[in-house]
DRENPA-3360 file (N, C-alpha, C; in nm, 2 decimals, always signed):
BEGIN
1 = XXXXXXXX = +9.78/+10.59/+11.34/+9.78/+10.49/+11.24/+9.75/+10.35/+11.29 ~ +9.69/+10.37/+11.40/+9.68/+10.19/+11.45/+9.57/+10.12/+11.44 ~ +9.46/+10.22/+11.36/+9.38/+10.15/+11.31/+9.32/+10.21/+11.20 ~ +9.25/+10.09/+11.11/+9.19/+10.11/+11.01/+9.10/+10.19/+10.98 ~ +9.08/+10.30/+10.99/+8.97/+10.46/+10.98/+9.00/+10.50/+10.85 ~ +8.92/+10.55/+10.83/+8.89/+10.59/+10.64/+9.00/+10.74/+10.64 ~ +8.96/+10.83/+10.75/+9.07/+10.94/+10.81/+9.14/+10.91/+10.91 ~ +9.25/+11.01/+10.95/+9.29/+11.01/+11.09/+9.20/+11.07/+11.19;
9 = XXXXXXXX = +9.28/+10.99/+11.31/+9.19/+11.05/+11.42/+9.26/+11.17/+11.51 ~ +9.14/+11.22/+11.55/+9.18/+11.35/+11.67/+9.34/+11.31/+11.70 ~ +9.47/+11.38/+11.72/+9.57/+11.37/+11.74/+9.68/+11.30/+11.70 ~ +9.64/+11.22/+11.53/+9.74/+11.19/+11.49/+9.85/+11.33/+11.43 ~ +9.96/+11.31/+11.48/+10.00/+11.41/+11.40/+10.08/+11.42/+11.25 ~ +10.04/+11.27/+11.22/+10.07/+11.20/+11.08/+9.99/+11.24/+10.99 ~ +9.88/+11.32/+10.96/+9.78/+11.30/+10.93/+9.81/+11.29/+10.70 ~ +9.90/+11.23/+10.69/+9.91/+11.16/+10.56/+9.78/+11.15/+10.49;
17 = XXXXXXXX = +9.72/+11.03/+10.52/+9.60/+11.02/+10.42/+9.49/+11.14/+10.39 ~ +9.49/+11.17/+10.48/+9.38/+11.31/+10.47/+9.44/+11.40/+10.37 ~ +9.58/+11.41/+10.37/+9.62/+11.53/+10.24/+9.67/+11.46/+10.09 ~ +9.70/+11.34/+10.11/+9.78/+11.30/+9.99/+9.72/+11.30/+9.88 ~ +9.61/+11.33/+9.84/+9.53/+11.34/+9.75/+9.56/+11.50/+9.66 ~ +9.63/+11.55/+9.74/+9.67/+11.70/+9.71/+9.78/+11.70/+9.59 ~ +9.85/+11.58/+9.65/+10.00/+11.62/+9.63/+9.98/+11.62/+9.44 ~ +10.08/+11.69/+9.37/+10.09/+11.70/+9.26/+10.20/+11.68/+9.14;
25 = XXXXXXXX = +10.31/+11.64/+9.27/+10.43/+11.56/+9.18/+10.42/+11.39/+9.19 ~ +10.50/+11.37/+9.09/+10.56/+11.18/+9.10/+10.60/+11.16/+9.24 ~ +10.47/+11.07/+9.27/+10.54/+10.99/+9.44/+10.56/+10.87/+9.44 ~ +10.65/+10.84/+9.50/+10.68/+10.71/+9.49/+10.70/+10.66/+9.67 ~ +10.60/+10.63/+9.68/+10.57/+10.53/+9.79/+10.65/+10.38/+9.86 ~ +10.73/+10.39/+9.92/+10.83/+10.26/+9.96/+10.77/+10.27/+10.12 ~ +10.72/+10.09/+10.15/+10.70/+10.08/+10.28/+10.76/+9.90/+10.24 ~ +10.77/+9.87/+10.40/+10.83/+9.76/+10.45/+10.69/+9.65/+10.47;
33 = XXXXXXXX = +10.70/+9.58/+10.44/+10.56/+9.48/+10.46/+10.52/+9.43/+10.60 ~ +10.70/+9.43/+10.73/+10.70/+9.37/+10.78/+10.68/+9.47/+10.92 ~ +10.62/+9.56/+10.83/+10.61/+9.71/+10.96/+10.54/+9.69/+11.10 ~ +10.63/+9.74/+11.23/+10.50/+9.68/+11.30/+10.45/+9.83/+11.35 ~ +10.51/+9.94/+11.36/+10.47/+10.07/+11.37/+10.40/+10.12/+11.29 ~ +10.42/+10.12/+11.16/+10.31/+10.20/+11.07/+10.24/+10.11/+11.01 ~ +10.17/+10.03/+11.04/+10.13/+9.90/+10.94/+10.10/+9.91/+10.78 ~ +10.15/+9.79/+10.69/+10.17/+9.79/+10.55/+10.04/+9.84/+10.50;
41 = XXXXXXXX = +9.93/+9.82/+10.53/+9.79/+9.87/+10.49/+9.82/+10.05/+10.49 ~ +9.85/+10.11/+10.55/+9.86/+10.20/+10.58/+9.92/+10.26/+10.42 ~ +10.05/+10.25/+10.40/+10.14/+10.26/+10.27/+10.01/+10.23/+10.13 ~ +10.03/+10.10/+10.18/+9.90/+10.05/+10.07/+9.77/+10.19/+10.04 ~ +9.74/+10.19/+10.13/+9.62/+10.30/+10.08/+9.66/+10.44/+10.09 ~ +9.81/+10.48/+10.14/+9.79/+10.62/+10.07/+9.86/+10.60/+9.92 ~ +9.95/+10.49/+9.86/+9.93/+10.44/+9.69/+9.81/+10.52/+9.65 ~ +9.73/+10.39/+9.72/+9.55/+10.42/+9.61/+9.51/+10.52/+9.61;
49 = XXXXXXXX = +9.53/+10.62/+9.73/+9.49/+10.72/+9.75/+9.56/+10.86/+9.66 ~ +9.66/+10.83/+9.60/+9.71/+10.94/+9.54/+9.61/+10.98/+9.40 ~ +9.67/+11.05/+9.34/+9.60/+11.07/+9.22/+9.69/+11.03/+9.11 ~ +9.61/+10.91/+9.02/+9.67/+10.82/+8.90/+9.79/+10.93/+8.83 ~ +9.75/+11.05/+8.85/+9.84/+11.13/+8.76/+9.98/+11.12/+8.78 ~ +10.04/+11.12/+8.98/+10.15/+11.11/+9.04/+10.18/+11.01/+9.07 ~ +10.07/+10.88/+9.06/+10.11/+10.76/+9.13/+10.24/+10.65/+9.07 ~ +10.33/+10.63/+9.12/+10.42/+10.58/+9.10/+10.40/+10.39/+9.12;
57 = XXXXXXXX = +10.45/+10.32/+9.06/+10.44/+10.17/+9.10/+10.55/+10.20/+9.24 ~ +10.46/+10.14/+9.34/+10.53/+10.16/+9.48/+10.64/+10.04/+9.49 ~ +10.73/+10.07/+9.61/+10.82/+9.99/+9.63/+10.75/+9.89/+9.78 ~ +10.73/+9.80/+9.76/+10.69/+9.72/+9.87/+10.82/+9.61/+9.89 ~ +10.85/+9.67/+10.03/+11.00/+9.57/+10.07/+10.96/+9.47/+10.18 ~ +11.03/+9.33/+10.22/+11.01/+9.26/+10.27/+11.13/+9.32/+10.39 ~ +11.08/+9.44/+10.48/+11.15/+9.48/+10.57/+11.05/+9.54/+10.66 ~ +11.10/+9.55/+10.79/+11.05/+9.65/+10.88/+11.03/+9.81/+10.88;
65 = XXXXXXXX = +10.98/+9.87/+11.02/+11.00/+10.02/+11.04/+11.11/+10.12/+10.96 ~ +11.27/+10.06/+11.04/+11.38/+10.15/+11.00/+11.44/+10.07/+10.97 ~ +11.42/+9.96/+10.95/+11.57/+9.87/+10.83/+11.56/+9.86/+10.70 ~ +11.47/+9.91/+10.58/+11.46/+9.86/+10.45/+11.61/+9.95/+10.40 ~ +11.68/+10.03/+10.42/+11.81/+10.05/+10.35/+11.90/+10.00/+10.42 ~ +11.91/+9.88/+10.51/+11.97/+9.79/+10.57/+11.95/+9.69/+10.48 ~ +11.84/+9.59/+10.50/+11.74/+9.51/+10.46/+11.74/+9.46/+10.28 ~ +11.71/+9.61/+10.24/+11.71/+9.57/+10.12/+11.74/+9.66/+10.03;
73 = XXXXXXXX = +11.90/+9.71/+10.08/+12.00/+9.81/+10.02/+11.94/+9.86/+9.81 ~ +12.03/+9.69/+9.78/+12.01/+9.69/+9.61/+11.88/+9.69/+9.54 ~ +11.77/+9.67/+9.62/+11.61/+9.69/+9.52/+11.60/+9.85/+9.55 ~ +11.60/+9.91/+9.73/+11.58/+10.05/+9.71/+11.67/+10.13/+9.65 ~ +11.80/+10.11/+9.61/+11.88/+10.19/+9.57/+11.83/+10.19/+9.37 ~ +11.80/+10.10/+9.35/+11.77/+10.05/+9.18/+11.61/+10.15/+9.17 ~ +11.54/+10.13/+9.25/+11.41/+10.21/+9.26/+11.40/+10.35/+9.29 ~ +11.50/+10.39/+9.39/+11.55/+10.56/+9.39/+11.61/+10.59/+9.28;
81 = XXXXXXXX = +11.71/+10.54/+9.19/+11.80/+10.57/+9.14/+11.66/+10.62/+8.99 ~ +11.61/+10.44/+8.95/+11.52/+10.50/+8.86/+11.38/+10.61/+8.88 ~ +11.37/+10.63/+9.00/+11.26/+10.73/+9.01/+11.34/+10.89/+9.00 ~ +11.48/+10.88/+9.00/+11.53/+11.03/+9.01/+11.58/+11.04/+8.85 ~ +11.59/+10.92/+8.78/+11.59/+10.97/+8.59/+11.50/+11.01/+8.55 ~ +11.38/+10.92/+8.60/+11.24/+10.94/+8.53/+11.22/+11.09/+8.57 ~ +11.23/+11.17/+8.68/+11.12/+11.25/+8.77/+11.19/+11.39/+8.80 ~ +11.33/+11.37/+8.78/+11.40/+11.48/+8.83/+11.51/+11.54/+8.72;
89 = XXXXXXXX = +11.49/+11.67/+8.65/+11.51/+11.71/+8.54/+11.67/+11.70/+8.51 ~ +11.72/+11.74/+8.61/+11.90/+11.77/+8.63/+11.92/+11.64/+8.63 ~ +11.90/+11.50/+8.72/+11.97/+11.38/+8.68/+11.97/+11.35/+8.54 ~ +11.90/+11.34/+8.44/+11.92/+11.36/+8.31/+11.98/+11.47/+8.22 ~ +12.03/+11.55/+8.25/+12.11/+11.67/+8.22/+12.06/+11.76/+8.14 ~ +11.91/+11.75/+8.15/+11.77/+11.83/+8.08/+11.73/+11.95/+8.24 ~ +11.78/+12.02/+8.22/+11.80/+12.11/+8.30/+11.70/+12.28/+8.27 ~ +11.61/+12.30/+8.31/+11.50/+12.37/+8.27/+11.56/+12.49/+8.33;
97 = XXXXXXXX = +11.55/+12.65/+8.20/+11.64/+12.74/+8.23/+11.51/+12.74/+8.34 ~ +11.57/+12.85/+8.50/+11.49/+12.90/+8.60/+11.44/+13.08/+8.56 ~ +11.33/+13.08/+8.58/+11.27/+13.20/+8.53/+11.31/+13.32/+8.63 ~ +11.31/+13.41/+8.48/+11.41/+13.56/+8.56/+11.33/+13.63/+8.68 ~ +11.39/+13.66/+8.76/+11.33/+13.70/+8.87/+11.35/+13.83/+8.87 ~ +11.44/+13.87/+8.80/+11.49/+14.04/+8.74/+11.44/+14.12/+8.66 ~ +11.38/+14.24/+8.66/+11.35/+14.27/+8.55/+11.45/+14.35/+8.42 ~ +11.41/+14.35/+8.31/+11.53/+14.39/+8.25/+11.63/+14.51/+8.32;
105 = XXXXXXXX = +11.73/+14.55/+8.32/+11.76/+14.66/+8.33/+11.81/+14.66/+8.43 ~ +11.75/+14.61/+8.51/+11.79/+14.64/+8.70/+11.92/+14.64/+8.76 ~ +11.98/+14.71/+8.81/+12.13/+14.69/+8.87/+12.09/+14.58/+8.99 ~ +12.20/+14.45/+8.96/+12.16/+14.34/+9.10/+12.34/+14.38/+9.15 ~ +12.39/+14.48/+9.11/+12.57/+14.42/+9.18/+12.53/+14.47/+9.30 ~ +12.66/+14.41/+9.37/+12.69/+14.38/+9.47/+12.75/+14.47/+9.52 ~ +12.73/+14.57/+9.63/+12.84/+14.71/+9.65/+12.85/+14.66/+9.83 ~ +13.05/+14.71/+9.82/+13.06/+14.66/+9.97/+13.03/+14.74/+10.05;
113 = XXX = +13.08/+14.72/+10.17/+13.04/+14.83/+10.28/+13.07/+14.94/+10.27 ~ +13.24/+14.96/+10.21/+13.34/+15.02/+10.18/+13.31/+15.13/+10.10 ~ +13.24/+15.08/+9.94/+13.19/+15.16/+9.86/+13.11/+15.28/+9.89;
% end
């Protein structure tokens, strides 16, 4: 990631931008502006690079690498909090039945060793 390439190169093993275009849930993107390892450009274009359908308004924090839940505890916690009402079925208590994996009929009990 230390430079500006449209892809990654031979042996990143980040290779983020190249796939994010895939992804197909709500992402919500949080980088630190003040990054000196992954630089902010970086964050910034895999944003643009997602697809409008998953793209979330990103969190851009005035922190570094590993300090933004140091740094800037009450905006990321406000920004997590709202991206798991909006995006995640059970924090809202809208809980989608999970599909039977059983078919009708089938014995699933449990017999011990004993039996």
């Amino acid at each position: 990631v230390s430079f500006n390439y449209r892809n990654t190169t031979v042996g990143d093993k980040f290779a983020n931008i190249d796939i994010v275009e895939k992804i197909r849930c709500p992402t919500l993107v949080i980088h630190g502006k003040e990054d000196k390892v992954v630089p902010f450009w970086h964050g910034v274009n895999l944003h643009k690079k997602l697809s409008p359908k998953v793209r979330i308004i990103p969190l851009w924090l005035n922190a570094g690498h590993n300090n933004i839940e140091a740094t800037c505890t009450l905006d990321l916690i406000k920004k997590l909090n709202d991206y798991l009402e909006i995006n995640v079925p059970a924090k809202s208590g809208h809980v989608p039945s999970p599909p039977s994996v059983f078919s009708e009929g089938m014995d699933i009990s449990v017999q011990s060793k004993n039996s």
